[in-house]
N, C-alpha and C positions, 0 to 999 in steps of 0.2 A: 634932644628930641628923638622919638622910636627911630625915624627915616631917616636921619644919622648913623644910628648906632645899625640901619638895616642894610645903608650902604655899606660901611664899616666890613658887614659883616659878609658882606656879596664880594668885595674886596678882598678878605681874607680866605675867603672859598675858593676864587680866581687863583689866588696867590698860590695856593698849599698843590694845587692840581698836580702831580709828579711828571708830567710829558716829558718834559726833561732829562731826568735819572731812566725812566721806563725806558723809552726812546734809545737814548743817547748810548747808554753803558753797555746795551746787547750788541746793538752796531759798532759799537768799541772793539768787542771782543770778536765780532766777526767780522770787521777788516782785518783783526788780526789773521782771523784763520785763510781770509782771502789770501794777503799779504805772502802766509806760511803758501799755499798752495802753489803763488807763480812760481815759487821758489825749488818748487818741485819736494813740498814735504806736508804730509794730510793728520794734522790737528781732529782729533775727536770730539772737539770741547772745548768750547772757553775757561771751563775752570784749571784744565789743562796749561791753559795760557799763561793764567795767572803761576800756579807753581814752576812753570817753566823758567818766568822771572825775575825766580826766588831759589833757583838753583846752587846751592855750595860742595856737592859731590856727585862726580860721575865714577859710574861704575861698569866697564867692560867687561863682555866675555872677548876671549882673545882669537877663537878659530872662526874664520867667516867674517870675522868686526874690524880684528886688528890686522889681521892676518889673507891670506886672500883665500885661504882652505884648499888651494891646488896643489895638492902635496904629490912629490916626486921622490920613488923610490932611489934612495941615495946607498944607500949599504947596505948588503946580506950578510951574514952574518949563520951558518950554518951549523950544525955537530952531526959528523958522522953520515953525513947525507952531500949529494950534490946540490948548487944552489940553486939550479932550477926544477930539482925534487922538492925544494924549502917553497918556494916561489909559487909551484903548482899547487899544494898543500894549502897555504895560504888561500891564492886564487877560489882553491872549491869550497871553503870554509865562508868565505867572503863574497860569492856566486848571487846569491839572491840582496845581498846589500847596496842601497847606492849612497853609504855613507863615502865622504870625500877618501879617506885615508885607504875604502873598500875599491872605490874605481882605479888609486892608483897602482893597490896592488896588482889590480885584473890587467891593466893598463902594460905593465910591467913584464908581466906573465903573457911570454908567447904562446902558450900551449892551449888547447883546444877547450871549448866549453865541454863537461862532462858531470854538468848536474844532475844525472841521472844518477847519479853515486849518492845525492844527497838523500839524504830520508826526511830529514825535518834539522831547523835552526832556530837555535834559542837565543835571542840578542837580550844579553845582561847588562841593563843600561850602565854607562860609565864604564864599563870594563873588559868588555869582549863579546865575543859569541863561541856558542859551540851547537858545534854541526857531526848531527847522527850522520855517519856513513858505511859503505858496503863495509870497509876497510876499518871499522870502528869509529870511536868518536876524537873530532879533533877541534883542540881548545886553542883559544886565536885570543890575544888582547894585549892589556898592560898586565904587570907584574900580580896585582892585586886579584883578577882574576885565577893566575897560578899560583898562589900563595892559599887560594879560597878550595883549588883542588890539590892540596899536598904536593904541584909539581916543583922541585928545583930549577932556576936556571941559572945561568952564566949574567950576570948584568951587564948593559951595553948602556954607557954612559956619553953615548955622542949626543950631541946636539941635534934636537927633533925627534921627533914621534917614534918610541920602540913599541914597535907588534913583538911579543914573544911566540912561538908556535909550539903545541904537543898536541901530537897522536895517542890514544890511549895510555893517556899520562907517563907517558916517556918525551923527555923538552929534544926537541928537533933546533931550534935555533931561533935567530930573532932578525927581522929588520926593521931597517934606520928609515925612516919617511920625514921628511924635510918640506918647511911650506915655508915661506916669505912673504914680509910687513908688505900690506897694500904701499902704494904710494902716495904719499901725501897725509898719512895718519899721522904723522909727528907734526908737523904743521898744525893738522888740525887739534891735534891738544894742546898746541900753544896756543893757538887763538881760543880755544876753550877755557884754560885758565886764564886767558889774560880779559876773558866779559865775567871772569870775579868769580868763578869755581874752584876753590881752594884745593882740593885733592879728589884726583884721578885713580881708581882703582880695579883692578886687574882680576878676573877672577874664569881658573882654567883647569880645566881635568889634566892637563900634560903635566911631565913630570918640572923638578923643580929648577934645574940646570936650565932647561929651556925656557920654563916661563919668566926666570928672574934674567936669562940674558934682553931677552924682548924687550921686557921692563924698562931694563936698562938702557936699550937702546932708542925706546918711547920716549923717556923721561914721566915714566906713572912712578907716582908717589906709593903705593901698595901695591904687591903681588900676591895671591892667594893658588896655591897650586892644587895639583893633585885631587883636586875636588868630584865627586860625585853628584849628578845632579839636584840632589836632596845636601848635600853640603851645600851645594851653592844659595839655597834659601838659608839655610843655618847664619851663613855667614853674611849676608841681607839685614837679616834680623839685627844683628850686631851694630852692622854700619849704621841701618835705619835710625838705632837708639843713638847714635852718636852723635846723628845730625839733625835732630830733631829740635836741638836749640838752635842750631843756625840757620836754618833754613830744608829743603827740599834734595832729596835725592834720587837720580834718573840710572838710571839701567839698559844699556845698549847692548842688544844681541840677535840672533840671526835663527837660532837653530832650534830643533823641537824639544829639546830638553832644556833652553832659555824659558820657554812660556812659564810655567810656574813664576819663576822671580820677575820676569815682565810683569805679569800680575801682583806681584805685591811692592815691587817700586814705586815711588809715589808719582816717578813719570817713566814709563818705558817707551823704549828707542827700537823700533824694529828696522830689520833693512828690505825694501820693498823687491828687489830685485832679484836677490839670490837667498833672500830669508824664508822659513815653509810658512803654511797655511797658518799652523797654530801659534806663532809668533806671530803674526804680523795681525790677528785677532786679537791675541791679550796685549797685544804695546796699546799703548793712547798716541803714540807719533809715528809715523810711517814716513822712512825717509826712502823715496821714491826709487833713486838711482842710486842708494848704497856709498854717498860722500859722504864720511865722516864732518869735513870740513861744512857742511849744511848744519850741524849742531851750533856749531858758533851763531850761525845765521838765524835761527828760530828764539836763540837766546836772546839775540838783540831786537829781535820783532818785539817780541812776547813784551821785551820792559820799553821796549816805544806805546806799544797798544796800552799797557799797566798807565805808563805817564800820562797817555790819553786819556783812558777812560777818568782816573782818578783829579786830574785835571778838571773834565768835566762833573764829578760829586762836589768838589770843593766852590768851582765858581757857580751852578746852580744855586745848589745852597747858602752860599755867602747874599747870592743877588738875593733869591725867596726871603734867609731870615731878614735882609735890608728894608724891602720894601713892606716885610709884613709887620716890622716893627714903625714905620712911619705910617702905615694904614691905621694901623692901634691908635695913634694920637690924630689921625684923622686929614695928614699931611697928604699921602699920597692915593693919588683917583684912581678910578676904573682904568683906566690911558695907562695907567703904572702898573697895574695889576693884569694886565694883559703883556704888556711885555716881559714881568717876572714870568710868566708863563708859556706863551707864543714864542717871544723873544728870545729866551732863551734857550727855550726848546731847540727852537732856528738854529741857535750859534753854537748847541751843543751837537746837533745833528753834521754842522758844518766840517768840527772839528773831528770827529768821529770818521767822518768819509774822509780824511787825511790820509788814513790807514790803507785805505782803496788805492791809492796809488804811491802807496810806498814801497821804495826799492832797495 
């Protein structure tokens, strides 16, 4: 009879309603981002959530991340000059910079501000600067910068950061700038690889002695040195392709020449505290107070919220196709078709606010 088949049909209308999934799966994904926040880490995005975890390689930059970037001038290293002629040198070259390795020289250097010497300063990303002065121009950086002006130097193979120094392309000398592993970074790439991130990798303008001892002392599976900021994408790209069959790859870094590869990691890690402006815009994760060990923590949110939401797709749906398949032969009433829908809704919303008070 039509009034059968009308019920039927008012049934299956009830039944198909989505409140459910609609409902249920945004609130999924924003107790996640709740969740991420007590924890003191700011989530951009649920879908963030999801590649978070689906994580199988992290990738670090080393100064700022791994490292605590308060670099302490450790050795001078001179020719033909005294070393607080080398030290002053440095200082007015390094005068308008407040890069970390730039304070520690000034830091260092007792002698008097005297920027009025400077004229203008060209900062060569990745490799130095050079500073117009009364006294000529004087070239400040790693090796690759004096290799780019025909200068010679002496190589200083200690362990940590060489600034090399020339005055009108005559090499003055070079020092040693020395920084040390935050605390607790090894730790936390143990618990990083141990919520199922297969390899950890390393990626740093310093030279190669120092980044492969770090390494080593991390336990990262890849070291990448000597890199230029525009190498650092290069070598992104690589990674990207390699983990593209297994999963998702995140990118942790601090500094302004991070942003770029922040931006094209499929999740970027920024450090909310001592990281700049333009990092911690292009990450999708902002970890508030700069613990590494909170990555561990977002990874296990991210695949509690994933088991939840997906949880809730499967038993929705299982209940809808149940009862829409007994409405069809005319078994199940209006009373059923309301709970496939109300009902459900109810118990998916229930499960979802789970997330709200997970710790």
């Amino acid at each position: 009879a039509f009034t059968d088949w009308l019920q039927r049909a008012c049934v299956f209308l009830v039944i198909s309603c989505p409140c459910a999934l609609v409902i249920s799966v945004p609130l999924g994904f924003f107790g996640g981002i709740g969740a991420s926040s007590k924890a003191g880490i700011l989530v951009k995005g649920g879908n963030y959530i999801e590649a978070l975890s689906e994580l199988t390689t992290m990738v670090f930059d080393k100064t700022g991340t791994l490292t605590k970037g308060e670099f302490v001038v450790s050795e001078i290293r001179p020719v033909e000059i005294s070393e607080e002629k080398l030290l002053e040198t440095a200082a007015l070259a390094e005068g308008y910079s407040n890069h970390p390795i730039a304070v520690s020289i000034k830091e260092a250097c007792k002698c008097k501000d005297n920027l009025s010497q400077v004229k203008n300063t060209k900062d060569i990303g990745g490799t130095g600067i050079i500073a117009e002065t009364d006294d000529g121009d004087i070239i400040l950086g790693n090796k690759k910068i004096m290799d780019a002006n025909g200068i010679e130097v002496i190589e200083n193979n200690g362990v940590g950061t060489v600034v090399y120094i020339a005055r009108n392309n005559v090499y003055l000398g070079s020092i040693l700038i020395s920084d040390t592993v935050k605390s607790g970074v090894k730790e936390a790439i143990r618990n990083i690889k141990n919520m199922g991130v297969k390899s950890c990798v390393m990626l740093t303008g310093d030279k190669k002695t120092v980044s492969e001892k770090v390494g080593k002392d991390l336990d990262i599976d890849e070291v990448h040195s000597e890199l230029l900021p525009q190498d650092k994408v290069d070598v992104l790209e690589i990674l990207l392709e390699k983990s593209k069959k297994e999963g998702f790859l995140g990118f942790v870094g601090d500094g302004i020449n991070d942003a770029p590869v922040l931006a094209r990691a499929d999740v970027g890690f920024a450090m909310g505290s001592m990281g700049s402006d333009a990092a911690i815009e292009a990450a999708d994760v902002v970890i508030m107070d700069d613990d590494l060990n909170k990555i561990g923590k977002i990874i296990k949110i991210s695949r509690k919220t994933m088991t939840i939401v997906k949880t809730n797709i499967v038993f929705a749906l299982t209940v809808k196709f149940l009862v829409l398949g007994l409405g069809a032969f005319g078994i199940a009433n209006m009373w059923a078709a309301v709970f496939a829908d109300v009902g459900v809704a109810t118990l998916c919303i229930l499960n979802s606010m789970r997330m709200l008070r997970y710790k």
